[in-house]
C-alpha positions in Angstrom: 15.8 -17.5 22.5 15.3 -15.4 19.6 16.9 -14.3 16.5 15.9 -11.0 14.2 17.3 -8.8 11.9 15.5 -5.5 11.4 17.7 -4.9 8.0 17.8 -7.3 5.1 16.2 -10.3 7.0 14.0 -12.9 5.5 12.7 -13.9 8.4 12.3 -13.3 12.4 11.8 -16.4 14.8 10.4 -15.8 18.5 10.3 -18.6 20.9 6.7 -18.3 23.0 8.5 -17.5 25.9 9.8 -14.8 24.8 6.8 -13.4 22.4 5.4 -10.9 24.1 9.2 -8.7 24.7 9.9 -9.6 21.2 6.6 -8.4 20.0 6.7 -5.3 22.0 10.4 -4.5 20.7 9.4 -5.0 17.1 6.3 -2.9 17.5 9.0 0.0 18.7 11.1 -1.0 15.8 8.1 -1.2 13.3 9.6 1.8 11.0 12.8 -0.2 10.3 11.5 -4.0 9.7 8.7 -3.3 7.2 10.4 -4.4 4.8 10.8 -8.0 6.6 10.1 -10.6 3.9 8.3 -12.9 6.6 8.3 -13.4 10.8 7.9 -17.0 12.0 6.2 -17.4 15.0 5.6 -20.8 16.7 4.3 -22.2 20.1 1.9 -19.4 20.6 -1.6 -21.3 20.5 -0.9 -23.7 23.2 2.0 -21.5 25.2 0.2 -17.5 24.8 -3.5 -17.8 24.8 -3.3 -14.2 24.5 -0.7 -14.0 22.1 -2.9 -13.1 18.6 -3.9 -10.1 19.7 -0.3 -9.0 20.8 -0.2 -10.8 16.9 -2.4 -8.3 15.9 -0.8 -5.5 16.9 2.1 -6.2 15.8 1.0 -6.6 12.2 -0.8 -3.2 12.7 2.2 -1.7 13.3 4.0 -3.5 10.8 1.3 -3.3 8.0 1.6 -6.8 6.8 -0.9 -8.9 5.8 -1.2 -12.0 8.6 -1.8 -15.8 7.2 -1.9 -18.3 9.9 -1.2 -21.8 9.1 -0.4 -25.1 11.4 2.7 -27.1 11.0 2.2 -30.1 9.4 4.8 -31.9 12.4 3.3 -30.3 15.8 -0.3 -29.8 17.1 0.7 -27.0 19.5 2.9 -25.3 16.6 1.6 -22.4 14.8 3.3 -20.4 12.3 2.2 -16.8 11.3 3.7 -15.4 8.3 3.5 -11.7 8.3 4.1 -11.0 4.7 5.0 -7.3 3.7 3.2 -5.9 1.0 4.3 -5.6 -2.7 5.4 -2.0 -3.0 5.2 -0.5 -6.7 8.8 0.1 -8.7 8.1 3.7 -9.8 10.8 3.0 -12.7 9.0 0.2 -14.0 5.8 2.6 -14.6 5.2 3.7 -17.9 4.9 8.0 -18.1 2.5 8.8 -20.4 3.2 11.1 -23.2 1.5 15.1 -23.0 -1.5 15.1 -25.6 -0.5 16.6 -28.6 -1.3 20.9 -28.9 -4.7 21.5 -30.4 -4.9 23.1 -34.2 -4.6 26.3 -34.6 -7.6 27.6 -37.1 -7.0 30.5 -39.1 -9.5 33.0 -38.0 -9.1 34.9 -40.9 -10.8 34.9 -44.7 -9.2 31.7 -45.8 -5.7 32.2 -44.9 -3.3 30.0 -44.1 -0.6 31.1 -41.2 0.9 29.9 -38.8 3.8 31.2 -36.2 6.5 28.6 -37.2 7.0 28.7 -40.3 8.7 26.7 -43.0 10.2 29.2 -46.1 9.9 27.8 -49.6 13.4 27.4 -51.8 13.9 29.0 -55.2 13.8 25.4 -56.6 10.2 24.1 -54.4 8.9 27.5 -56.2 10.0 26.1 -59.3 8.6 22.9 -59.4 5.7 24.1 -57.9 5.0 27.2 -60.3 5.6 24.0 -63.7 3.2 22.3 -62.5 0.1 25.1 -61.5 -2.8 26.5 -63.7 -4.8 28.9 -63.1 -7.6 27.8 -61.3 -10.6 29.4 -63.4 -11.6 28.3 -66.5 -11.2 31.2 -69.1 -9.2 34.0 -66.8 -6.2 34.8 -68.2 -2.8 35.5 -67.0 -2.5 39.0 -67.7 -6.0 39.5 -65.9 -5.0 38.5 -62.5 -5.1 41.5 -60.5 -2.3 41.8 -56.9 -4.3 41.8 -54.3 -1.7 39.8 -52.2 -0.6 42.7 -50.2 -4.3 44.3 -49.7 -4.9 45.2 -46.0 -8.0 43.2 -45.1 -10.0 43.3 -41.8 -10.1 47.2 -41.1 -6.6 47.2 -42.0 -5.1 44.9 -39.3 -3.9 42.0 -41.8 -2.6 41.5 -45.0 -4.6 39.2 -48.1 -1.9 36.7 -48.5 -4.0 35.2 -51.0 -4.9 36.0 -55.0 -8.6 36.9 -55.3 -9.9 36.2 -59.2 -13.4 37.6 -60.3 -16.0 35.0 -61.8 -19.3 34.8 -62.4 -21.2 32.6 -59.2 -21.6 29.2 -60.7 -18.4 29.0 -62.6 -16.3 25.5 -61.8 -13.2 25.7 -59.9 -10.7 23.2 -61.1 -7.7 21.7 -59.2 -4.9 23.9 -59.9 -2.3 21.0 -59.7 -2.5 17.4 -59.3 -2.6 16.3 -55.8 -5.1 15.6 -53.0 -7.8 16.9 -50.9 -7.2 17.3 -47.6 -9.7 19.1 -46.1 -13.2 20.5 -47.1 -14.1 23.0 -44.2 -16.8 25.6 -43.4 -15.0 28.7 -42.3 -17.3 32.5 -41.1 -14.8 34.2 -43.2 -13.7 32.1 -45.8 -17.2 30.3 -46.2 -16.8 27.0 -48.2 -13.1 26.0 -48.4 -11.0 23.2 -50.3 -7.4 22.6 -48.8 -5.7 20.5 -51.3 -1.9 19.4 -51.2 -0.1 19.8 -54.7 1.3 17.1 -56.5 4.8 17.1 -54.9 3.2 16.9 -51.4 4.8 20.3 -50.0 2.3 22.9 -51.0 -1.5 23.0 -49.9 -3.3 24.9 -52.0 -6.6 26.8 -50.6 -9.9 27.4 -52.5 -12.1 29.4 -50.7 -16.1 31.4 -51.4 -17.2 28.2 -53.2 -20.5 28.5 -53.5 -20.9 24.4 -53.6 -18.8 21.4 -54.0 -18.2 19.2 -57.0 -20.7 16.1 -56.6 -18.0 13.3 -55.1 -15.6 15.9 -53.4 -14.9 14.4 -50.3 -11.5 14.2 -48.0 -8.8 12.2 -49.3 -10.0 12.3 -52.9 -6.8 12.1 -55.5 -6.9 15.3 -57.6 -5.8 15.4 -61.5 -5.4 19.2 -62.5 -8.2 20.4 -63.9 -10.7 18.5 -61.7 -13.9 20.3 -61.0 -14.1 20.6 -57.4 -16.9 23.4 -56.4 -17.8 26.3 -58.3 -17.1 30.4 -57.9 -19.5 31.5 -54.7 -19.9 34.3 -52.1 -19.9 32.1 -49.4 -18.5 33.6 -45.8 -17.4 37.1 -45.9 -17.0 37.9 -49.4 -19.3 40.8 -50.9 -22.5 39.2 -52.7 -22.7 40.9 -55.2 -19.0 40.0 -56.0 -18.1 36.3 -56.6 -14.7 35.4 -56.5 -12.1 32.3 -56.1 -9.7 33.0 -53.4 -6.8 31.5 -54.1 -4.0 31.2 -51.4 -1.0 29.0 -51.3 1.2 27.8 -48.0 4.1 26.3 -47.4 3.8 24.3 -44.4 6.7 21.7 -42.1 3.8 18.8 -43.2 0.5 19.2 -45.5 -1.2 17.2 -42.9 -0.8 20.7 -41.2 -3.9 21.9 -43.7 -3.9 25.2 -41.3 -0.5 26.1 -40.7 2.2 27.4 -43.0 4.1 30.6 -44.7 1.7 32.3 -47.6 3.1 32.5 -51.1 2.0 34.7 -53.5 0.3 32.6 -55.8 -0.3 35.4 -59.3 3.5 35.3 -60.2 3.6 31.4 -60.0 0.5 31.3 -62.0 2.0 34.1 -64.5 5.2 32.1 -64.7 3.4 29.3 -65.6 1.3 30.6 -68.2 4.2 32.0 -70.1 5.9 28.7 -70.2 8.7 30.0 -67.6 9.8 32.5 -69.8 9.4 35.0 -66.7 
């Protein structure tokens, strides 16, 4: 006699006798009783001499995993547990997050753009404009000279950024207090300091340099008026014309060095000069 269950069971137990139909209808019924927990067969080393490789084929078609071991109470008993394998839980697996979107470099002289962008309020302009000077020894207010709106590259971009003339060699101090965040090499811009401003929403961009400061390095906490490189013609600026360019951007997050929307920086600078008066 034999008793099985081919849904929900935890076990199945086939009397010798009766192996071989059993076997043969569980092979037929393979698709539905894989997930058997375990079949108990006894009787078949001293009743089917033939009956592990009708074993065998029945795990086959099963796909469990056969362990043979004898009763403890019997000499001629023999159970086989056919043990289903351990399926993954697909919920239980972890998804891993999509790597983050690569940074966008500027690929133009310096500037600092970006497609999403994060407009400045009256009152960031403000507090950003009290706490700016000009970032050339010696250059005056009134001497600053728009070149904000210049087209640049053959006419397919705007400046964004404040261009002011120097002699090559002359130090470039920290407009603002803050902190570097990134010294890069750029073909257009050549030698470039990104620096946020001292109420961590601006970054301010010095680009041309012809070398850094000694002890400029990424990181380093800015006091204004801090040397950090001095007037060049690095990248694609004319040689026989060394210049600062100056650019300002307003990004979501200054850890964003490369993103953000440009902001004039002369009126800031003249506002500043004048005491606000402007």
């Amino acid at each position: 006699m034999s008793r099985h269950s081919c849904r929900g069971a935890k076990s199945v137990t086939l009397a010798a006798d009766t192996f071989y139909m059993e076997s043969l209808a569980l092979i037929a019924l393979a698709p539905a009783v894989r997930h058997l927990g375990a079949v108990s067969l006894r009787g078949l080393m001293s009743r089917s001499p033939g009956s592990l490789g009708a074993l065998a084929l029945l795990s086959l078609a099963l796909g469990c995993k056969v362990v043979i071991e004898h009763a403890a109470d019997s000499t001629h008993d023999t159970t086989v547990v056919l043990a289903a394998p351990q399926r993954l839980d697909s919920s239980r697996v972890a998804t891993p997050a999509p790597p983050p979107p690569p940074p966008r470099t500027s690929t133009a002289n310096g500037d600092v753009s970006d497609t999403t962008t994060a407009p400045a309020t009256a009152a960031d302009l403000a507090t950003l404009s009290a706490e700016l000077i000009i970032p050339v020894p010696g250059v005056k207010a009134a001497e600053l000279r728009d070149t904000f709106n210049e087209l640049r590259g053959g006419g397919t971009r705007k400046h964004e950024a404040l261009d002011i003339m120097a002699p090559r060699g002359t130090p470039v101090i920290s407009a603002s207090a803050g902190r570097v965040l990134k010294l890069h090499n750029s073909v257009d811009g050549g030698l470039m300091v990104y620096a946020a401003d001292a109420s961590n929403r601006f970054v301010l961009l010095y680009g041309h340099l012809d070398h850094y400061a000694d002890g400029i390095r990424e990181g380093l906490p800015l006091r204004q008026g801090d040397v950090i490189g001095y007037v060049g013609t690095t990248g694609n600026a004319a040689a026989d014309a060394p210049h600062l360019h100056f650019a300002i951007a307003h990004p979501r997050d200054v850890k964003l060095w490369w993103t953000g929307a440009a902001i004039d920086p002369r009126p800031l600078l003249q506002q500043a000069s004048s005491g606000g008066s402007e």
